[in-house]
N, C-alpha and C positions, 0 to 999 in steps of 0.2 A: 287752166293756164294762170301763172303766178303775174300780175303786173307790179310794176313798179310802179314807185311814187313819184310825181313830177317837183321838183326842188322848184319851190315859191317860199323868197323872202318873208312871204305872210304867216308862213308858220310859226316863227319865232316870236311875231307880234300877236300872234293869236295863243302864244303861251305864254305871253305877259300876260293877256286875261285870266287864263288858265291860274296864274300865282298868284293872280292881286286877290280871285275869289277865296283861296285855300289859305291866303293871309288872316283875310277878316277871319273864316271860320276857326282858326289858331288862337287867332286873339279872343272869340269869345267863351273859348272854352276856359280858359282862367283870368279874363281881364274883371271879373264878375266878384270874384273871391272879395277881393279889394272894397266894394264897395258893398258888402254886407253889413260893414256896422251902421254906414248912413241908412239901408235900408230899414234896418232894424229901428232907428231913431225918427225915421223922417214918416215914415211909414205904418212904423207901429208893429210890422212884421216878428211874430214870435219865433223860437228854435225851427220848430215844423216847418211854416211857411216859408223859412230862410233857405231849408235842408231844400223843401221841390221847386226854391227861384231856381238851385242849382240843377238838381237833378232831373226835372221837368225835360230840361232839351237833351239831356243825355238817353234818359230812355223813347221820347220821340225818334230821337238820331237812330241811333241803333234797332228800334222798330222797325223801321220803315225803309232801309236803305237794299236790302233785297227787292222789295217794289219798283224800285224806281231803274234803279239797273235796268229791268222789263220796259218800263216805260220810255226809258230813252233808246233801249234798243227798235221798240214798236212804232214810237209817233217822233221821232226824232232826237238825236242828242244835244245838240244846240239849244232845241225848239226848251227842252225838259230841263237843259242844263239855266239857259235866262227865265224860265218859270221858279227855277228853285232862288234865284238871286233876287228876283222878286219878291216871291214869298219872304225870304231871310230881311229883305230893308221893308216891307211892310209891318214883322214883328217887329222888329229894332223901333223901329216910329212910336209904333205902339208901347212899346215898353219905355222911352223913355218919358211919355207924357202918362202912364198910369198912375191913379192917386190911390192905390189901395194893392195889398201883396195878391191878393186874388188875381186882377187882371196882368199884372207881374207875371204870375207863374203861367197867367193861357198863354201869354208876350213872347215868353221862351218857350213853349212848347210850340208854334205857331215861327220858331226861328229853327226850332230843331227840326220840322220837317222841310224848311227851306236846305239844311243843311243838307239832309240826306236825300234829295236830290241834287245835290253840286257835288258833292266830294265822290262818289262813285261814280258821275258821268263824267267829270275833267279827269280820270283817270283811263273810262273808255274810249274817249275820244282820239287820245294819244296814238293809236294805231292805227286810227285813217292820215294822221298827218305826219307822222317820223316813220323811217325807214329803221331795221335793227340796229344798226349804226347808229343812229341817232337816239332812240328811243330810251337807253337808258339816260342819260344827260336829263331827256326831258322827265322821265320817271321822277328824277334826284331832284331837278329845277320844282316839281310840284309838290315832293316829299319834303325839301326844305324850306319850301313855302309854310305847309301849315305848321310843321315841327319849329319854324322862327317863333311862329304867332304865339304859341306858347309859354316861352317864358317872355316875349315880351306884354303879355298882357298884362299883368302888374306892372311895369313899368310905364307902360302906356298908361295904363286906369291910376296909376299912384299920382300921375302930373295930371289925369284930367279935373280929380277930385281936390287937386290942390288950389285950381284955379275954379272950378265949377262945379254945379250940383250934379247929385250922383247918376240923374237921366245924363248925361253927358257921354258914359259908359255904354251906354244905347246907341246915342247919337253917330259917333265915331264910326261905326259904322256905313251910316248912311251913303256918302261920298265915297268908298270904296267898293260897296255892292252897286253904287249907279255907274262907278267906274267899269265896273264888271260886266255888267249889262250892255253897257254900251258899248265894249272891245267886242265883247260875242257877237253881238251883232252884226259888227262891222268886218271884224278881222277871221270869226269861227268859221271851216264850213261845215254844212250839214249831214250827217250820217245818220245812215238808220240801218235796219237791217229790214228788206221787202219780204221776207220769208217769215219774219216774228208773228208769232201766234200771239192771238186773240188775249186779252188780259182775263187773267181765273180770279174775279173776284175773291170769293171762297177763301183761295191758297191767298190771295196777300190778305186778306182778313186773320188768317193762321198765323200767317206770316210776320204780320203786326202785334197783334195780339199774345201770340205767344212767345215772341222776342220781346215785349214791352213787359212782361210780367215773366221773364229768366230774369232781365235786366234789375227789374223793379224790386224782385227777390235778394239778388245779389246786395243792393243799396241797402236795405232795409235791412239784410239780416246783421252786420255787426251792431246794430241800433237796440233792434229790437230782441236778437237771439236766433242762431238759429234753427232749433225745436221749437220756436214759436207759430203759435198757428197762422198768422198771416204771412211768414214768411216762407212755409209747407205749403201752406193755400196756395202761394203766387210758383212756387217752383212745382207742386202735379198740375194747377191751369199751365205751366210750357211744358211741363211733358206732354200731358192731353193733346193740346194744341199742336205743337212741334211732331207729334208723331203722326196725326191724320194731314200735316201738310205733308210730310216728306211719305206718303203713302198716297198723297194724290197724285205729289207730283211723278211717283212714280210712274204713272198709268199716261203720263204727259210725253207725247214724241219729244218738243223743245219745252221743257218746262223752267219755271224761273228758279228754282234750287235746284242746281245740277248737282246733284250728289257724282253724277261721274263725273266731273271735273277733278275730285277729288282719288280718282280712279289714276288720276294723272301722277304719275312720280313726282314732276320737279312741280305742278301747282302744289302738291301735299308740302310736301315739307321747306320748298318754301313761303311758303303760308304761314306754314307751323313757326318759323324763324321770325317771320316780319310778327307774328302774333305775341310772342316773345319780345321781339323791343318792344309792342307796343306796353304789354304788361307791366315789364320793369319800367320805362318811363312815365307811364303816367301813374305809379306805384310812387318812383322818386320826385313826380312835379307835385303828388299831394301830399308828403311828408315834408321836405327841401323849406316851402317858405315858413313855415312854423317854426321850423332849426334855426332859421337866420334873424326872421321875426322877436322871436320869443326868447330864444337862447341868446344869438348875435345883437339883439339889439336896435336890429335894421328897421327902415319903413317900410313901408310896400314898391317905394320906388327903388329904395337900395336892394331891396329883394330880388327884383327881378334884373338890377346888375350886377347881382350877384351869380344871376343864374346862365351869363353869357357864355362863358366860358363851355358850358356845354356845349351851347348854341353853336358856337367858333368849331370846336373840335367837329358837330356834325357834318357843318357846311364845309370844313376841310377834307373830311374821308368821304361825305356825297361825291362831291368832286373828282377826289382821287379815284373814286369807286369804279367808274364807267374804265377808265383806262385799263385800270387791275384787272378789269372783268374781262375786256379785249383781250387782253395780252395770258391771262390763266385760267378762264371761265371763273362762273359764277359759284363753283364749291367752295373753291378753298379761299376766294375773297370773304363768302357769308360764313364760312369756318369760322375764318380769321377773327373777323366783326363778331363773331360771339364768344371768343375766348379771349378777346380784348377787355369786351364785356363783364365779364367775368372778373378779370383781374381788376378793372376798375373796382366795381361791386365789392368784391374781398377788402380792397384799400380800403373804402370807403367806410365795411364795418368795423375799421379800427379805429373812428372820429371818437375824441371822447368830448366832455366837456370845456374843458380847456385848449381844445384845436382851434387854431388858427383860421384864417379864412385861406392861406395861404393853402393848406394842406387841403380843403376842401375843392377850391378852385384847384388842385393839381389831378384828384381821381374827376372831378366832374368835367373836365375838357379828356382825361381817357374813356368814359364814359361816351362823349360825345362822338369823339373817334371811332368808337366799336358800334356804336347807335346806326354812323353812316355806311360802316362799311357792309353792317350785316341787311338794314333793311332796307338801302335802297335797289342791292342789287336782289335782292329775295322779292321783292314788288316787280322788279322789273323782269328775272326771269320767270316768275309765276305768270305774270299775265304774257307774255311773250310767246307762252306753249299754249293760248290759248285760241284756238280757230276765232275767225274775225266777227261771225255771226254771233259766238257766244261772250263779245266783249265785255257787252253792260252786263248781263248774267254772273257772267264770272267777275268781271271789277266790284259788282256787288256783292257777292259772297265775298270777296278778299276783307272788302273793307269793313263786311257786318261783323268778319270775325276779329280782326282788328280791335273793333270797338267793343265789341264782347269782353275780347280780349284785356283792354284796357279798364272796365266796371271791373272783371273779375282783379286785377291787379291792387285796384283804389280800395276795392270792399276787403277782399283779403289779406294786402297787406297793412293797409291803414286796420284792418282789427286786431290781427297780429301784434303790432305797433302799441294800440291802445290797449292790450291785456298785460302786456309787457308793463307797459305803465302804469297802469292799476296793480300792479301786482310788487313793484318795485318800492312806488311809494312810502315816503315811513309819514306817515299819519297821525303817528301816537300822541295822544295830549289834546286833540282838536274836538271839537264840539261836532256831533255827528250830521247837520248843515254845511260845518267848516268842513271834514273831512270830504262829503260828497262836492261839495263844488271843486277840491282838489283834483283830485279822481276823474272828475268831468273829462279835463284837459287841463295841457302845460298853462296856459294862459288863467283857467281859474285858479289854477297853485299860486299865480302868481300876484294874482289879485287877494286869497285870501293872506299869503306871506304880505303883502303890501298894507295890510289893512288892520293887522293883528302882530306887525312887524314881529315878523320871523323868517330869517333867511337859512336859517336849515334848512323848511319847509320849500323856500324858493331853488335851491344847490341840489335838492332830495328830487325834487320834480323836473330840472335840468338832466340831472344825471339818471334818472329813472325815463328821462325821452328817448334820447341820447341811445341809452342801451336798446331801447326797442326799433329805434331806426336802426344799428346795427345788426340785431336779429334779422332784420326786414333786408336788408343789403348783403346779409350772406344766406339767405334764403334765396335771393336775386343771383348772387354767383354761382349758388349750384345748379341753379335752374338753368342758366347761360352756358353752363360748360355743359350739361347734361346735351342741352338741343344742340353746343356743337359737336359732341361725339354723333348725337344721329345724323347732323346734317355733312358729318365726314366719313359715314358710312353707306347713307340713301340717296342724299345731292346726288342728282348727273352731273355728269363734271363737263359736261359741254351748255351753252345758252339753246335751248328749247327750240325747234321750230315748229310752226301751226301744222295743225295736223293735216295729211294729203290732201288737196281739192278742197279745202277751204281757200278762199278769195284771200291776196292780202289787200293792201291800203291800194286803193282806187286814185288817179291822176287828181291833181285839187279841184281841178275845173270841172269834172265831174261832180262833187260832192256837193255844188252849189247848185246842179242841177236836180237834185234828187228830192 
């Protein structure tokens, strides 16, 4: 027997929690960028230690976030969800009083496991407290929460570092995870699932282990190459790994990688969809501040008001999205959103050196447009079709592919990007120092043109970026129109419901009983 969900005012206030935690985790995924060169100065931190402040909580994140899904399904969502906000202000603390890049890089990896327990259980949660009608708003409410955090983390980090030292970037956090911790508490209520089996160590050891080292491979190979042995080394340890998890968990009645879920029509493709924006945009947010930076001219604060305009466009079509999805289901809305997508992306690889910001701000708000239209409703009918027992399970897989999703994007198309570069370069004349530090990156070109005053060299390295980010944006538009021809051939074209005799969302005063 299906119950309905009893309308209490506190739900809305208990998804103000919901967005103030998926704010901060926005913000720390690029407010960091910004403050590399003080780290590098204050610190002492060389290239390497700089590359794992960053990437330290990316491959935690993406680790671990299958796990945790289990965990909030088994000992509580709430209980799992204020341990991960916890955990996330205990590293922030940490990282912004470390005096050496060492404790730096445990700082963030010690924030990235706070993260991946928050971001896949404030998405589980969502179906104990909104009814279908409701539930995509809040889907979109929580998608453009951390999708804000984004670009405004440069913006934010550009003003803290102008008035304060670079722990500040740490800091700022603090009071929005205590804020976090403390709504859940108050305003969250509890869910869990009384049926959840037993946690397999083993399989999340797999599970970590061998997502932390796809991940780890992914980072490393545009760096290091990739026929190189340590980056073959880290990709057969996740084949290894990855195939004796999904052959344990075979043998698992409820186990925590549900490969059937993927049995599911509309969780598959759209997954496949929401996987897709994630790729292209965090593709565009690791190339975007360099163009404005280096090319434009900008600081890191103008950087990231440069980058609104996306922001805007998203939060416009999140919005729009729920109504569109009411009124024509979720196909031809996530169509839409991807062949919007698309057509931004094509504009976009036509930026030469000489464009405007005018022109840039006009594809990166259609961008933002297609961003909202395609992934909030692809998140929210994917988890929609998913029975209520399997929430954390499946909001976890959604979001580790997501985040896969997103390394493969940064690695692959920032290498792309950087062969284009290296390749474009006219170098000729330079002393074989001078040319290698060109080569590096736009910023070294720039530095040795500044230093040896030669603005060829500087025009040569502008317009040899320039073209590889548009490689990189019509690489992005084919990919967009490709996913939306399948998802206008495989999309159900109606919103998913839970499958038979699964329970749905339970009265609220229930959930605090439990």
């Amino acid at each position: 027997m299906v119950t309905v969900i009893m309308p209490d005012p506190r739900r809305w206030w208990a998804l103000s929690a919901l967005v103030a935690s998926m704010l901060v985790l926005g913000f720390d995924l690029t407010i960091l960028n910004v403050a590399l060169p003080a780290l590098a100065g204050q610190l002492g931190a060389g290239t390497g230690e700089l590359q794992w402040i960053v990437d330290s909580y990316v491959v935690v994140f993406a680790a671990l976030m299958l796990p945790a899904g289990m965990l909030g399904d088994r000992f509580g969502r709430r209980r799992m969800l204020v341990a991960g906000l916890a955990v996330f202000l205990a590293g922030s603390v940490c990282g912004a009083f470390a005096g050496a890049p060492g404790p730096v890089i445990a700082a963030r990896s010690v924030m990235g496991l706070g993260a991946a327990l928050v971001i896949p259980l404030s998405l589980s949660v969502l179906p104990s407290m909104f009814g279908e009608e409701e539930r995509g708003k809040a889907v979109a409410a929580v998608s453009a929460a951390m999708a804000a955090g984004l670009p405004l983390g440069p913006l934010v980090g550009g003003l803290l570092l102008d008035h304060y030292w670079w722990g500040s970037v740490f800091l700022v956090n603090v009071p929005m995870a205590a804020f976090g911790i403390l709504a859940c508490l108050l305003l969250l209520p509890e869910s869990r699932d009384p049926s959840a089996p037993r946690i397999d160590a083993p399989s999340c050891a797999c599970s970590a282990l061998g997502l932390g080292a796809l991940v780890l491979g992914i980072i490393e190979a545009p760096e290091r190459g990739w026929l190189s042995i340590p980056v073959l080394g880290a990709f057969a340890a996740a084949a290894v790994l990855l195939t004796i998890l999904v052959r344990r968990q075979r043998r698992e009645a409820r186990p925590m990688l549900d490969l059937r879920l993927l049995a599911r029509r509309a969780f598959l493709w759209n997954t496949l969809a929401a996987t897709l924006g994630t790729f292209v945009f965090s593709g565009l947010l690791f190339l975007l501040p360099v163009y404005f930076q280096e090319i434009g001219g900008s600081d890191a604060f103008g950087t990231g008001l440069r980058l609104l305009p996306m922001m805007a466009g998203l939060l416009v079509s999140a919005r729009a999205s729920t109504a569109l999805v009411a009124r024509l289901g979720p196909r031809p809305v996530v169509t839409a959103g991807l062949l919007v997508l698309s057509c931004a992306a094509l504009l976009g690889s036509r930026t030469g050196p000489g464009s405007g910001y005018g022109f840039s701000a006009l594809w990166l708000t259609v961008a933002g447009l297609g961003f909202g239209l395609a992934m909030v409703p692809a998140m929210d009918a994917a988890l929609g079709g998913i029975p209520a027992e399997q929430a954390g399970s499946g909001s976890g897989l959604l979001m580790t592919l997501r985040q896969v999703g997103g390394a493969i994007g940064i690695a692959l198309l920032g290498s792309l990007a950087a062969g284009v570069y290296r390749d474009r370069l006219d170098t000729a004349g330079l002393t074989v120092p001078a040319a290698g530090a060109a080569r590096e990156s736009v910023s070294g070109a720039h530095a040795v043109a500044g230093r040896l005053g030669l603005p060829d060299l500087a025009r040569s390295a502008d317009a040899a970026y320039v073209e590889g980010m548009g490689r990189v944006l019509g690489i992005c538009a084919l990919a967009a129109l490709l996913t939306a021809v399948l998802t206008a051939l495989l999309l159900p074209g109606r919103r998913p419901h839970p499958a038979p005799g699964a329970p749905d969302v339970v009265p609220w005063e229930a959930h605090d009983r439990q």
